[in-house]
PDBQT receptor file of N, H, CA, C and O in Angstrom, charges set to zero:
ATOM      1  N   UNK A   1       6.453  31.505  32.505  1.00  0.00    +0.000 N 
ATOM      2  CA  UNK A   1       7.309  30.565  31.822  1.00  0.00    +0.000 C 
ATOM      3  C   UNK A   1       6.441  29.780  30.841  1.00  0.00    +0.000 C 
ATOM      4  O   UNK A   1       5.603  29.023  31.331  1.00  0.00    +0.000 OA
ATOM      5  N   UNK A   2       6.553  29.881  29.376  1.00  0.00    +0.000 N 
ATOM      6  H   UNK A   2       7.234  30.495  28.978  1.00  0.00    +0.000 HD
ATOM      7  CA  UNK A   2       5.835  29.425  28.512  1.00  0.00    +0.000 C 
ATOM      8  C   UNK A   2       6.408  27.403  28.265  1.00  0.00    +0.000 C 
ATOM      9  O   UNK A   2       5.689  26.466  27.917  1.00  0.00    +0.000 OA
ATOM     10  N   UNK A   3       7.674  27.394  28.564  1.00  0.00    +0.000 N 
ATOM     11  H   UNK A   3       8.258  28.155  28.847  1.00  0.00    +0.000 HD
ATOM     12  CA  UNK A   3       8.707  26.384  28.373  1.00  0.00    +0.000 C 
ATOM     13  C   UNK A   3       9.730  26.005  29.146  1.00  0.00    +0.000 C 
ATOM     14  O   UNK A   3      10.128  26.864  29.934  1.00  0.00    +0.000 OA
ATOM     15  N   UNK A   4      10.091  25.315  29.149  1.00  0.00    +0.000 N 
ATOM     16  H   UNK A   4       9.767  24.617  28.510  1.00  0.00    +0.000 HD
ATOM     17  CA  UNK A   4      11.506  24.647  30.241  1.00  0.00    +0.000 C 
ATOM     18  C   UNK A   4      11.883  23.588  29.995  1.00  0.00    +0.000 C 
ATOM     19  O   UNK A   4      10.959  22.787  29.855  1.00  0.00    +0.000 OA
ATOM     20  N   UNK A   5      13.353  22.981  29.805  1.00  0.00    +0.000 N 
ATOM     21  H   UNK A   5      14.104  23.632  29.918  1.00  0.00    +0.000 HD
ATOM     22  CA  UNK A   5      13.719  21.719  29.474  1.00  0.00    +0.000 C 
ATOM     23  C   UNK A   5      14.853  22.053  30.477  1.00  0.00    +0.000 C 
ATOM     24  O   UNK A   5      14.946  22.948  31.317  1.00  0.00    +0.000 OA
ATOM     25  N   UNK A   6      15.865  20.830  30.042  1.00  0.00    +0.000 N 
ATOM     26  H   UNK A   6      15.789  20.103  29.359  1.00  0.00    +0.000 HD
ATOM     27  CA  UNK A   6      17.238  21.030  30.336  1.00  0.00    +0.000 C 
ATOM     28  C   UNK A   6      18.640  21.791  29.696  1.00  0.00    +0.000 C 
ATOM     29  O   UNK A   6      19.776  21.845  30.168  1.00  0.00    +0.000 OA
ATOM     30  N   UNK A   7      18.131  22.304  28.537  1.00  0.00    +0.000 N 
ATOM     31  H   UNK A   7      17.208  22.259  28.154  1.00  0.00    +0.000 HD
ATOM     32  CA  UNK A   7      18.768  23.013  28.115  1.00  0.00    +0.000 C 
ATOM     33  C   UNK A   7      18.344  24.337  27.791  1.00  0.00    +0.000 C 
ATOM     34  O   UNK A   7      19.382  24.889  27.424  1.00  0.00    +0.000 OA
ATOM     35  N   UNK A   8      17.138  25.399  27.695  1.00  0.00    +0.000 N 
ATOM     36  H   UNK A   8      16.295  24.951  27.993  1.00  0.00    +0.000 HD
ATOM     37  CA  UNK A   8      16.451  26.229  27.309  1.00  0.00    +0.000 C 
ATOM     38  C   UNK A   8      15.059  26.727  28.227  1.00  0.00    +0.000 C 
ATOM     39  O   UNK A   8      14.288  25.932  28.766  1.00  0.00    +0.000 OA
ATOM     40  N   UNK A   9      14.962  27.872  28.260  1.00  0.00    +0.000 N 
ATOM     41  H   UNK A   9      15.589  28.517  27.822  1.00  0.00    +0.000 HD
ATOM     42  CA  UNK A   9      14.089  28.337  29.154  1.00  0.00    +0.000 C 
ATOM     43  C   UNK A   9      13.448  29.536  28.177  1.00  0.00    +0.000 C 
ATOM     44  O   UNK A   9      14.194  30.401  27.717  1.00  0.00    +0.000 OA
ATOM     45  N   UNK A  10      11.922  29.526  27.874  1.00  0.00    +0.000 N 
ATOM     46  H   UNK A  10      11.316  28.824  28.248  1.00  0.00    +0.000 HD
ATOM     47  CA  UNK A  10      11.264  30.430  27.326  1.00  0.00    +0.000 C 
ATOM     48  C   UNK A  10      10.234  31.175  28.049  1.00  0.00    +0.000 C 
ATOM     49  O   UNK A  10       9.452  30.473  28.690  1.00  0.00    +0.000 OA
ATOM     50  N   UNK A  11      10.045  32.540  28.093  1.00  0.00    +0.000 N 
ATOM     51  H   UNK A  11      10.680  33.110  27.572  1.00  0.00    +0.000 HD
ATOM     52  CA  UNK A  11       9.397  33.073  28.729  1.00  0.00    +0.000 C 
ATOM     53  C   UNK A  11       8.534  33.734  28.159  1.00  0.00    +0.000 C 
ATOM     54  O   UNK A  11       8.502  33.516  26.948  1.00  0.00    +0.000 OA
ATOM     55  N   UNK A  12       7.672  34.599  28.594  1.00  0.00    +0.000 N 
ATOM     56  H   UNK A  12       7.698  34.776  29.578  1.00  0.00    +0.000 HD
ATOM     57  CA  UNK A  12       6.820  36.284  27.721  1.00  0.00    +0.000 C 
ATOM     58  C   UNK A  12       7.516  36.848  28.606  1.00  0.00    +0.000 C 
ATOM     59  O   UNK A  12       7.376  36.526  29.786  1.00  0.00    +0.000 OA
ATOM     60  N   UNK A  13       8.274  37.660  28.276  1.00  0.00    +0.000 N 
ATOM     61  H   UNK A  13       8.388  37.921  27.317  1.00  0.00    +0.000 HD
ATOM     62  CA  UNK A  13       8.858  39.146  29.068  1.00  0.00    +0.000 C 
ATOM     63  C   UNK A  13       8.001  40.352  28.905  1.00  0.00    +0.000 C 
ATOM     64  O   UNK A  13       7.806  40.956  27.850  1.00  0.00    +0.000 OA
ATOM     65  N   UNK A  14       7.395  40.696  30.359  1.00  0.00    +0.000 N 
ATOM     66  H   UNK A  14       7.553  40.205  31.216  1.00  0.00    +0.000 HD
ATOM     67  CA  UNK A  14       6.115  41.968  29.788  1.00  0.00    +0.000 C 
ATOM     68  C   UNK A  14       7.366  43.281  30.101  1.00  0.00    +0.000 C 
ATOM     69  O   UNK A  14       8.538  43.265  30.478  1.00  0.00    +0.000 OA
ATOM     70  N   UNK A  15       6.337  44.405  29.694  1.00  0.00    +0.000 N 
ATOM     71  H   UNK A  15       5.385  44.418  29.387  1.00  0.00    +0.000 HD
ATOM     72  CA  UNK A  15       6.781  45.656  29.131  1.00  0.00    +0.000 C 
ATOM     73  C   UNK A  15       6.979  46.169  30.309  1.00  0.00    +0.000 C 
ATOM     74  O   UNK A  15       6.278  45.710  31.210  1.00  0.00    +0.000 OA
ATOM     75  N   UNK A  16       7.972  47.254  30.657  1.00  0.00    +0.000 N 
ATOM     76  H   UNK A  16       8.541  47.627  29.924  1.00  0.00    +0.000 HD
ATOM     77  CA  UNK A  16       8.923  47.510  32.158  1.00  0.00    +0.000 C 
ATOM     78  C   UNK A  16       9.550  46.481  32.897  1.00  0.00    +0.000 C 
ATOM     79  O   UNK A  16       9.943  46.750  34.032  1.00  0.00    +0.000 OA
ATOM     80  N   UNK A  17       9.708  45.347  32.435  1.00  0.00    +0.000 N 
ATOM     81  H   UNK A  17       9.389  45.128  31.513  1.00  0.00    +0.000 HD
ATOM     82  CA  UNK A  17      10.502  44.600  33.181  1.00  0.00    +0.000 C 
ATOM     83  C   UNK A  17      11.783  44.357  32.533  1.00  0.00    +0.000 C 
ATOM     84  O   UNK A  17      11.670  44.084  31.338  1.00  0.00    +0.000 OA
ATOM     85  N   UNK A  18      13.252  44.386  33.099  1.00  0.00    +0.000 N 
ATOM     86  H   UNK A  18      13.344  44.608  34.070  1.00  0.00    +0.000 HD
ATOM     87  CA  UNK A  18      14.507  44.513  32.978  1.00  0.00    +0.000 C 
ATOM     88  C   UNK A  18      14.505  43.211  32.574  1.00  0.00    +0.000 C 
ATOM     89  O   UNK A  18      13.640  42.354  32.754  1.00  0.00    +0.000 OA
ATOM     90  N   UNK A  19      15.584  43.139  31.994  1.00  0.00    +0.000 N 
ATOM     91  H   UNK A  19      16.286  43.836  31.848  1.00  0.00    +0.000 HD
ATOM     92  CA  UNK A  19      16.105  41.117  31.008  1.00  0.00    +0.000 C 
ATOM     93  C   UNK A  19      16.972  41.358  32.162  1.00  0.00    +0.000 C 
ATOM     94  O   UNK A  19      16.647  40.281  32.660  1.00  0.00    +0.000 OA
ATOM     95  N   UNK A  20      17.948  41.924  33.183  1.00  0.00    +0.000 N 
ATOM     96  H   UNK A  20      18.213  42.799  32.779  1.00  0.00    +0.000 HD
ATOM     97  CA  UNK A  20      19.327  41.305  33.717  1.00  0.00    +0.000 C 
ATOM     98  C   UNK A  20      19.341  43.276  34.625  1.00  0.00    +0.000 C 
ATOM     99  O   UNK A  20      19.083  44.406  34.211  1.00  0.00    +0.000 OA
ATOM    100  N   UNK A  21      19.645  42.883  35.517  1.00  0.00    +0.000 N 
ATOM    101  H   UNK A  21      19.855  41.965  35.854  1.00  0.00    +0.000 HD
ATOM    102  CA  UNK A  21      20.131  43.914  36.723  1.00  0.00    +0.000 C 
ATOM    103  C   UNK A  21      21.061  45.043  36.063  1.00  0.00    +0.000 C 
ATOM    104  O   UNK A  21      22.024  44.715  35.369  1.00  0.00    +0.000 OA
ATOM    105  N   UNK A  22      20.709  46.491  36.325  1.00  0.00    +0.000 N 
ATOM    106  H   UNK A  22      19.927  46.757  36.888  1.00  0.00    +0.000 HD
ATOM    107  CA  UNK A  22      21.538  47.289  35.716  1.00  0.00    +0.000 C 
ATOM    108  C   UNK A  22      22.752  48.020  36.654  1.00  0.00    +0.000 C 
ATOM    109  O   UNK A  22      23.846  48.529  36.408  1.00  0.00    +0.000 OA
ATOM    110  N   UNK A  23      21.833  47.753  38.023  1.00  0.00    +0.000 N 
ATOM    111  H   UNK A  23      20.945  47.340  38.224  1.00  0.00    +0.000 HD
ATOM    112  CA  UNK A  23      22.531  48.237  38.852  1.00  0.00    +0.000 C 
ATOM    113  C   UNK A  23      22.944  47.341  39.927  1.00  0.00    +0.000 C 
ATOM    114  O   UNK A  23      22.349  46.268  39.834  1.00  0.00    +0.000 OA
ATOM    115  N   UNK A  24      23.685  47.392  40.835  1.00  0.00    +0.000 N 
ATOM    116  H   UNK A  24      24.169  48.264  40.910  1.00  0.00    +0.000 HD
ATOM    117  CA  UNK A  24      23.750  46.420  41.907  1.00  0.00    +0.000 C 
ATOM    118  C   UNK A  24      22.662  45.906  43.007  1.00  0.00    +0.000 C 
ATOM    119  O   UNK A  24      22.019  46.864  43.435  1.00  0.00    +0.000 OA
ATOM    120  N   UNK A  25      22.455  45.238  43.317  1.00  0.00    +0.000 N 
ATOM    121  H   UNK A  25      22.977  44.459  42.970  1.00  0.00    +0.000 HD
ATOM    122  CA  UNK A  25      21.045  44.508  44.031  1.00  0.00    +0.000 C 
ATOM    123  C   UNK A  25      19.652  45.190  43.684  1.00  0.00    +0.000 C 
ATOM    124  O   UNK A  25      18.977  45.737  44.556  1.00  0.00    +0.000 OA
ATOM    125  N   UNK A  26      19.154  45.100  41.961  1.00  0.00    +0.000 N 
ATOM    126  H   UNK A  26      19.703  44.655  41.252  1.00  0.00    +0.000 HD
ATOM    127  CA  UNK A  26      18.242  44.863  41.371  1.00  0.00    +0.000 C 
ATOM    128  C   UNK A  26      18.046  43.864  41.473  1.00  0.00    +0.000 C 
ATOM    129  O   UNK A  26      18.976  43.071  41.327  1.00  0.00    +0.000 OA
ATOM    130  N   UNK A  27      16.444  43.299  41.839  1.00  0.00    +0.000 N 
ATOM    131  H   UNK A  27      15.688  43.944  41.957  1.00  0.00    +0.000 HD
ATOM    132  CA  UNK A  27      16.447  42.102  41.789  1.00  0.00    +0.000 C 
ATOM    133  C   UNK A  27      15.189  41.437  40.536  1.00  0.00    +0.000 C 
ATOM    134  O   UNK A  27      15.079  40.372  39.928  1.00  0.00    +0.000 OA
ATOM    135  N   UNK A  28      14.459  42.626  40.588  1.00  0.00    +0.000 N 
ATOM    136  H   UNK A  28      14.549  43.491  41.082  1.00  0.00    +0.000 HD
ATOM    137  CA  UNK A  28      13.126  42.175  39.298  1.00  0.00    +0.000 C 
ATOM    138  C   UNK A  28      13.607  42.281  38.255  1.00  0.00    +0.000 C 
ATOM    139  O   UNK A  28      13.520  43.395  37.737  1.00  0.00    +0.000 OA
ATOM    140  N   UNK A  29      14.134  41.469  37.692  1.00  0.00    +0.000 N 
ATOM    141  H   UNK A  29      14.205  40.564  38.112  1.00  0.00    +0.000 HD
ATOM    142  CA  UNK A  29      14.631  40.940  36.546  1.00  0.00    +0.000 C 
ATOM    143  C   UNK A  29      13.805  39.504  35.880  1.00  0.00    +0.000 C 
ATOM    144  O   UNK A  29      13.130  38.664  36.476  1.00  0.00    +0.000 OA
ATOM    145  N   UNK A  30      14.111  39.595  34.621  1.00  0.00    +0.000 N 
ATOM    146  H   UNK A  30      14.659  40.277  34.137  1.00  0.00    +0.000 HD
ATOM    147  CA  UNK A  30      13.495  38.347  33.876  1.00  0.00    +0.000 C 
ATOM    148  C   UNK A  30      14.136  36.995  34.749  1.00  0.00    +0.000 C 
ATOM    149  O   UNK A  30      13.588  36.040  35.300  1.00  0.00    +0.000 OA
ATOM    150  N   UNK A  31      15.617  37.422  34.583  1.00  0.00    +0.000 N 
ATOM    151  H   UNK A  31      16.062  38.198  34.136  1.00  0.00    +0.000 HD
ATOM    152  CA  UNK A  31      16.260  35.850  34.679  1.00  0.00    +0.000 C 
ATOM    153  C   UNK A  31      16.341  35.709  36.450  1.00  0.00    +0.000 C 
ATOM    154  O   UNK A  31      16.674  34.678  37.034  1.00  0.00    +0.000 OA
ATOM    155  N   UNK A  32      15.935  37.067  37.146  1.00  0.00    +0.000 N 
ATOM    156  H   UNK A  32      15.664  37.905  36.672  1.00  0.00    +0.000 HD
ATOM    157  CA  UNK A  32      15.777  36.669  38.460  1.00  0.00    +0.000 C 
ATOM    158  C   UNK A  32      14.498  35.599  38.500  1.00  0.00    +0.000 C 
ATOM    159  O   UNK A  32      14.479  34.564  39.166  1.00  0.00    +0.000 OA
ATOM    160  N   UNK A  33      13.358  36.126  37.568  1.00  0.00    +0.000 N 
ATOM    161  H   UNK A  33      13.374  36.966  37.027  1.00  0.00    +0.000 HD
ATOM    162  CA  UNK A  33      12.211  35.672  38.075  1.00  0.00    +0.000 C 
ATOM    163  C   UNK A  33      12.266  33.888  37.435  1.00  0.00    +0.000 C 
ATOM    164  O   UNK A  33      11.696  32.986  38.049  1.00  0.00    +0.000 OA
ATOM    165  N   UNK A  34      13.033  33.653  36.160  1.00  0.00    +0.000 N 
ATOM    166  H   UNK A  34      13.496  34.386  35.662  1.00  0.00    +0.000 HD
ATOM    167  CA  UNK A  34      13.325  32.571  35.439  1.00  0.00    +0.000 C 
ATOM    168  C   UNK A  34      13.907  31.924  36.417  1.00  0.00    +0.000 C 
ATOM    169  O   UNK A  34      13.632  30.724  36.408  1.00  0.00    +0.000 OA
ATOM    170  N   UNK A  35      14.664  32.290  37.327  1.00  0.00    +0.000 N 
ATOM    171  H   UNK A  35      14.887  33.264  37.334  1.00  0.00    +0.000 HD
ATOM    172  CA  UNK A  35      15.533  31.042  38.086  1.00  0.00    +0.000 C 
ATOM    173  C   UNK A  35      14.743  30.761  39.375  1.00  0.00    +0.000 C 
ATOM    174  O   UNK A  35      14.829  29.757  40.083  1.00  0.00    +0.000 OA
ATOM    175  N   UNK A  36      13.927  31.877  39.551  1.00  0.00    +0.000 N 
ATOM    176  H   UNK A  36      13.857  32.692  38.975  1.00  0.00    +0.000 HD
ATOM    177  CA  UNK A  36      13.409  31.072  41.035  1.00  0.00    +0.000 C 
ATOM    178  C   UNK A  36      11.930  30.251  40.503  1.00  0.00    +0.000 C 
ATOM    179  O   UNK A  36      11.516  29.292  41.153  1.00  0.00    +0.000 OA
ATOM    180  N   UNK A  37      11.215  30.730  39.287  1.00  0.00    +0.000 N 
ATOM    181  H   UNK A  37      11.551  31.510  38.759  1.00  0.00    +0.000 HD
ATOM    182  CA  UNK A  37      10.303  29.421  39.265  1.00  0.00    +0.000 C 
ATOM    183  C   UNK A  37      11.043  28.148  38.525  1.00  0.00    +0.000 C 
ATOM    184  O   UNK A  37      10.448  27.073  38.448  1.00  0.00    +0.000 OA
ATOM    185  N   UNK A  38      12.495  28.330  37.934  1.00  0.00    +0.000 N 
ATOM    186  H   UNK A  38      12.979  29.203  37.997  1.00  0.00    +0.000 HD
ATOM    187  CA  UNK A  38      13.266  26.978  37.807  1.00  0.00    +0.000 C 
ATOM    188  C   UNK A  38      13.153  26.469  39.416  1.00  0.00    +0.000 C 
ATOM    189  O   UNK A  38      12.628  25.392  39.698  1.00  0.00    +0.000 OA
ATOM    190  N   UNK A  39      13.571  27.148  40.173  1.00  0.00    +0.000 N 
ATOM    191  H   UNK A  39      13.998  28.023  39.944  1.00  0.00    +0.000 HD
ATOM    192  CA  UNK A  39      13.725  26.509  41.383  1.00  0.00    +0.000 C 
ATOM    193  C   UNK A  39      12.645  25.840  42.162  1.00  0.00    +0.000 C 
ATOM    194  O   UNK A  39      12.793  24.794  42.794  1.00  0.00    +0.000 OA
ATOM    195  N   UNK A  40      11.592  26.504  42.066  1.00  0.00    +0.000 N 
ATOM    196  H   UNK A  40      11.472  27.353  41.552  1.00  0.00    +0.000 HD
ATOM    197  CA  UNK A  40      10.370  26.363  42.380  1.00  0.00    +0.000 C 
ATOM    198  C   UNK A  40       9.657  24.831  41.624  1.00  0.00    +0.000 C 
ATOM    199  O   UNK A  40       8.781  24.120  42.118  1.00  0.00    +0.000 OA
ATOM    200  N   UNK A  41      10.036  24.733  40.917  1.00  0.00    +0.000 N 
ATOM    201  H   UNK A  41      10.747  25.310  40.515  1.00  0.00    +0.000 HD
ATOM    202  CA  UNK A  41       9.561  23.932  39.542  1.00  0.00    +0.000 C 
ATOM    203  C   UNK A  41      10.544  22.408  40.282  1.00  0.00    +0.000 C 
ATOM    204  O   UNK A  41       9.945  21.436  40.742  1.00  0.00    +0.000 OA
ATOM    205  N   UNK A  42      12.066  22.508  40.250  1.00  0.00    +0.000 N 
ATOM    206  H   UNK A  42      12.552  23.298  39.876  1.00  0.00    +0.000 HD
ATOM    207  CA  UNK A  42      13.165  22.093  40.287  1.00  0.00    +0.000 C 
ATOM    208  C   UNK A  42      13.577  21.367  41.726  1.00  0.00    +0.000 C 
ATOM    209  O   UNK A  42      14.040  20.284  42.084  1.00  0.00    +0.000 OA
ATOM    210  N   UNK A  43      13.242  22.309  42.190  1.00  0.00    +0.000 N 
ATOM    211  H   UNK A  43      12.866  23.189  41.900  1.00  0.00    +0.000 HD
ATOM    212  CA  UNK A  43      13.726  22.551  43.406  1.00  0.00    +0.000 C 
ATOM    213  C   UNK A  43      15.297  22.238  43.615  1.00  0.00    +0.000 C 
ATOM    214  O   UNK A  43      15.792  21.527  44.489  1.00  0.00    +0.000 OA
ATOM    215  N   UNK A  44      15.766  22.750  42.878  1.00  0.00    +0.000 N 
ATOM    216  H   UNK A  44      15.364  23.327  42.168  1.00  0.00    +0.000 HD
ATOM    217  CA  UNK A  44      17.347  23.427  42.781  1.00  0.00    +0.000 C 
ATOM    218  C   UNK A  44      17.719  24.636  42.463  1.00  0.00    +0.000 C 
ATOM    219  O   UNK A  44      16.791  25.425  42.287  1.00  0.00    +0.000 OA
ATOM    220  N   UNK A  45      18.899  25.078  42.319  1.00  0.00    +0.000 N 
ATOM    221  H   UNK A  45      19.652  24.437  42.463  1.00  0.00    +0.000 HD
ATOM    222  CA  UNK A  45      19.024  26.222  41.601  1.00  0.00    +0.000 C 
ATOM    223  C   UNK A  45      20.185  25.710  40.252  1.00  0.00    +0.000 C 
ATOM    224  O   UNK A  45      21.188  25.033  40.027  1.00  0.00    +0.000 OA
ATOM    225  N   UNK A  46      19.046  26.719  39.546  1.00  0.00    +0.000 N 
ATOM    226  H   UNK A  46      18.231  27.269  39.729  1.00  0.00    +0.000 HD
ATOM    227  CA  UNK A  46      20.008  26.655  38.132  1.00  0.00    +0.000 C 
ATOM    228  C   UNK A  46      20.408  28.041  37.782  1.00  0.00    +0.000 C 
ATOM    229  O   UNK A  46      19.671  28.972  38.107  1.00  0.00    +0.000 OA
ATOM    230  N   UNK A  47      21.472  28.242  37.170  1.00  0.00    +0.000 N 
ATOM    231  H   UNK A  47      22.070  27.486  36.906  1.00  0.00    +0.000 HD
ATOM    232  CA  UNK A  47      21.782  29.426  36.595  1.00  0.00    +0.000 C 
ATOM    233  C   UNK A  47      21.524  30.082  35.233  1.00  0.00    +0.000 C 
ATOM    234  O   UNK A  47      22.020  29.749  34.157  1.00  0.00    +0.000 OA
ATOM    235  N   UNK A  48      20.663  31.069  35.473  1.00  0.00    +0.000 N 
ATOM    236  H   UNK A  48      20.259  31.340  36.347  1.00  0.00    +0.000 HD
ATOM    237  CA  UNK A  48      20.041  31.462  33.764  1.00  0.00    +0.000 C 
ATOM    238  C   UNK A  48      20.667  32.530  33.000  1.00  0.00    +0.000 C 
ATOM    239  O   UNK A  48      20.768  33.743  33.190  1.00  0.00    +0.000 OA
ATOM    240  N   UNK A  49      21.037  31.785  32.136  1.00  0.00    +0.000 N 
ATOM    241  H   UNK A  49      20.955  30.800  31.982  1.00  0.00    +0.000 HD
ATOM    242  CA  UNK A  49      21.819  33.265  31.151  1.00  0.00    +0.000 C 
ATOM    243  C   UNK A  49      21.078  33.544  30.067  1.00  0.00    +0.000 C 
ATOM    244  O   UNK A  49      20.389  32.613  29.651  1.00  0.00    +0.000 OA
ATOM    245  N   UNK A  50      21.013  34.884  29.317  1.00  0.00    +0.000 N 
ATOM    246  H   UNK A  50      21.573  35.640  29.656  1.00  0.00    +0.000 HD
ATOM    247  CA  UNK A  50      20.602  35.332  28.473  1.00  0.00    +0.000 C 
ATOM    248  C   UNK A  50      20.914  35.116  26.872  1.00  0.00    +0.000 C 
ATOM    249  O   UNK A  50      22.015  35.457  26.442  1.00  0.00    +0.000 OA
ATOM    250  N   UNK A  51      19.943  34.553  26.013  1.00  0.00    +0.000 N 
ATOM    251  H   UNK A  51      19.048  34.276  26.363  1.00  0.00    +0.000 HD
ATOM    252  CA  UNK A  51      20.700  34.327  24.883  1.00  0.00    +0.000 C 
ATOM    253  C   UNK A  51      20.262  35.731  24.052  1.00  0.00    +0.000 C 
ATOM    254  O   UNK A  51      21.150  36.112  23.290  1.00  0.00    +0.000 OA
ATOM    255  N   UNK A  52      19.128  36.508  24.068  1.00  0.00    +0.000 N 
ATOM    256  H   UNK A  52      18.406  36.199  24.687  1.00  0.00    +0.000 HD
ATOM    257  CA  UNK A  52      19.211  37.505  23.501  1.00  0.00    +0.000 C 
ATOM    258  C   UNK A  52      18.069  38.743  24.908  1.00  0.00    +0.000 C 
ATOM    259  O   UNK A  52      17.439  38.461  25.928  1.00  0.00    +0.000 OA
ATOM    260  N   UNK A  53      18.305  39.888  24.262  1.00  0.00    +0.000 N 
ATOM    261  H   UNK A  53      18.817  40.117  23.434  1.00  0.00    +0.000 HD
ATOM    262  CA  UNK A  53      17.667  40.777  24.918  1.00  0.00    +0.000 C 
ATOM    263  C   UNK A  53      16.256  41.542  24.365  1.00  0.00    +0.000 C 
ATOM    264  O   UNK A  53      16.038  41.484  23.155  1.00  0.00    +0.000 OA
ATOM    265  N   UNK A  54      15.357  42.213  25.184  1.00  0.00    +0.000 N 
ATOM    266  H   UNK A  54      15.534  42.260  26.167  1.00  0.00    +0.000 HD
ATOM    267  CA  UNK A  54      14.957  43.135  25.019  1.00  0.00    +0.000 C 
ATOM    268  C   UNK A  54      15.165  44.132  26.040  1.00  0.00    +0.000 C 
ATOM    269  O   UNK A  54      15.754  44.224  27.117  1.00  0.00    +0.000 OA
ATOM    270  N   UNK A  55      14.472  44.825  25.303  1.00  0.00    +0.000 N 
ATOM    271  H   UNK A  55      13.994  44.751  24.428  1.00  0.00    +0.000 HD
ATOM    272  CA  UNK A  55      14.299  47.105  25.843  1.00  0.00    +0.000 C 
ATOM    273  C   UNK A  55      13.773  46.545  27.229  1.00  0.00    +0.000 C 
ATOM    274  O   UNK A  55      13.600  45.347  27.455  1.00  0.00    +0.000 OA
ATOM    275  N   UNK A  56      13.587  47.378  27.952  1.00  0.00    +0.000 N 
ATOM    276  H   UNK A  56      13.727  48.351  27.768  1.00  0.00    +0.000 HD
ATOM    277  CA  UNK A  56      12.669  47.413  29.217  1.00  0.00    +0.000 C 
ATOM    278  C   UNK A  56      11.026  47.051  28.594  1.00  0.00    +0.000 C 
ATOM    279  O   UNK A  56      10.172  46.201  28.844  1.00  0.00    +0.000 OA
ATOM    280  N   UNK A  57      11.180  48.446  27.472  1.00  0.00    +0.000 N 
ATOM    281  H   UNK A  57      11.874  49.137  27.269  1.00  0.00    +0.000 HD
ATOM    282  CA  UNK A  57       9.448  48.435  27.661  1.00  0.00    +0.000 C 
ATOM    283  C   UNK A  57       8.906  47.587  26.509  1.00  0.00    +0.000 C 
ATOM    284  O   UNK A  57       7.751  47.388  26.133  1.00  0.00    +0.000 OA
ATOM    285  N   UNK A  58       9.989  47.183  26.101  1.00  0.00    +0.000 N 
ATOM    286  H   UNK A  58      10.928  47.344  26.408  1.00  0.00    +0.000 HD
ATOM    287  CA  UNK A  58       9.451  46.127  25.004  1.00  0.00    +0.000 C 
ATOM    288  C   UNK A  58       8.997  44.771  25.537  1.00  0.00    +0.000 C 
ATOM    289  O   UNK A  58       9.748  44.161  26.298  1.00  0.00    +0.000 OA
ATOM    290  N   UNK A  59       7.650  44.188  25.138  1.00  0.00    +0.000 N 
ATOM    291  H   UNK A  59       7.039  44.684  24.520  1.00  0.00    +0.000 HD
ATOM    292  CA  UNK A  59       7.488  42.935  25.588  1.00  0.00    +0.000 C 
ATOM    293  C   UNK A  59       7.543  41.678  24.655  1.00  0.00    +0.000 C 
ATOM    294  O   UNK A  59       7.432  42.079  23.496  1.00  0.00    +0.000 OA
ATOM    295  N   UNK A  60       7.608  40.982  24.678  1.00  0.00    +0.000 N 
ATOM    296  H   UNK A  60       7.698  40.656  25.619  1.00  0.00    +0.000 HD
ATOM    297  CA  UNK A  60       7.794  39.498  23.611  1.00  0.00    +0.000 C 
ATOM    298  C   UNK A  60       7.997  38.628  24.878  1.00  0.00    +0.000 C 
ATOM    299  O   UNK A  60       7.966  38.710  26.106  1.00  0.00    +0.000 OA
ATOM    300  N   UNK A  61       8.311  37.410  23.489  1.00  0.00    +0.000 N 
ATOM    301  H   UNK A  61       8.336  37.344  22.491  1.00  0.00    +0.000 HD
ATOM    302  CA  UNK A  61       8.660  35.885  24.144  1.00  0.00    +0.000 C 
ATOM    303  C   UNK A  61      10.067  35.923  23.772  1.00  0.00    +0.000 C 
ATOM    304  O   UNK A  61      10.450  36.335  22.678  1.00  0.00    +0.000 OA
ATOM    305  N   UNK A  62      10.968  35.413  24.852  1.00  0.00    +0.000 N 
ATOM    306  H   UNK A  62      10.656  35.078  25.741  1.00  0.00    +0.000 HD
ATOM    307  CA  UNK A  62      12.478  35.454  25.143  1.00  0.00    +0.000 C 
ATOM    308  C   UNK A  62      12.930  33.608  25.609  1.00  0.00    +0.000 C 
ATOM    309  O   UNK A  62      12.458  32.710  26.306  1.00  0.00    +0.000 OA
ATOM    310  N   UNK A  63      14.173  33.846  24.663  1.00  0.00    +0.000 N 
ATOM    311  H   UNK A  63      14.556  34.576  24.096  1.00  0.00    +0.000 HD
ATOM    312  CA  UNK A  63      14.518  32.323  24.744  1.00  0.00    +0.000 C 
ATOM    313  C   UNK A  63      16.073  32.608  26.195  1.00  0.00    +0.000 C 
ATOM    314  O   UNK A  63      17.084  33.275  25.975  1.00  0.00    +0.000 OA
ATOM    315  N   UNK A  64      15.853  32.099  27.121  1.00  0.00    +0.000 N 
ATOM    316  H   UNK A  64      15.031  31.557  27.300  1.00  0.00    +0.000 HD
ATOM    317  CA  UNK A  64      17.194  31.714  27.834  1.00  0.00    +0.000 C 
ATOM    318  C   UNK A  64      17.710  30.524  27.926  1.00  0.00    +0.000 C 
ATOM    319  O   UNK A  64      17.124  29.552  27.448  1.00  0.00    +0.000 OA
ATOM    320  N   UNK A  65      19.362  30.380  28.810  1.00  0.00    +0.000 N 
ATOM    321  H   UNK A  65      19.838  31.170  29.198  1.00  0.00    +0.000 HD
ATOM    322  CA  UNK A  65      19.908  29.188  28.690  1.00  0.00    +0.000 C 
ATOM    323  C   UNK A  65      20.500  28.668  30.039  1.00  0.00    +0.000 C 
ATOM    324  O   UNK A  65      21.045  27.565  30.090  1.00  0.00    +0.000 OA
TER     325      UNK A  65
């Protein structure tokens, strides 16, 4: 997690890792891993949605919400 406020969550998403579950109980996902160090961080749970995507094997920095 590069960032975190109350409205926006920025990450580096590395290369083979999924942005969002393709199948049913996938769990290594970006926004899996985004919400539990929110939680971790928080110690609540927040719910993270995606404002844009990448590929699997593509890596960058990813903005969520």
């Amino acid at each position: 997690m590069l960032f975190a406020d109350d409205e926006i969550v920025v990450v580096n998403k590395p290369a083979g890792l999924l942005v969002h579950p393709t199948i049913e109980g996938e769990q290594d996902t970006v926004l899996a891993r985004a919400a539990a160090e929110l939680q971790r961080r928080t110690g609540r749970h927040r719910r993270v949605l995606v404002v844009h995507r990448l590929d699997r094997d593509t890596s960058g920095v990813m903005v969520l919400a």
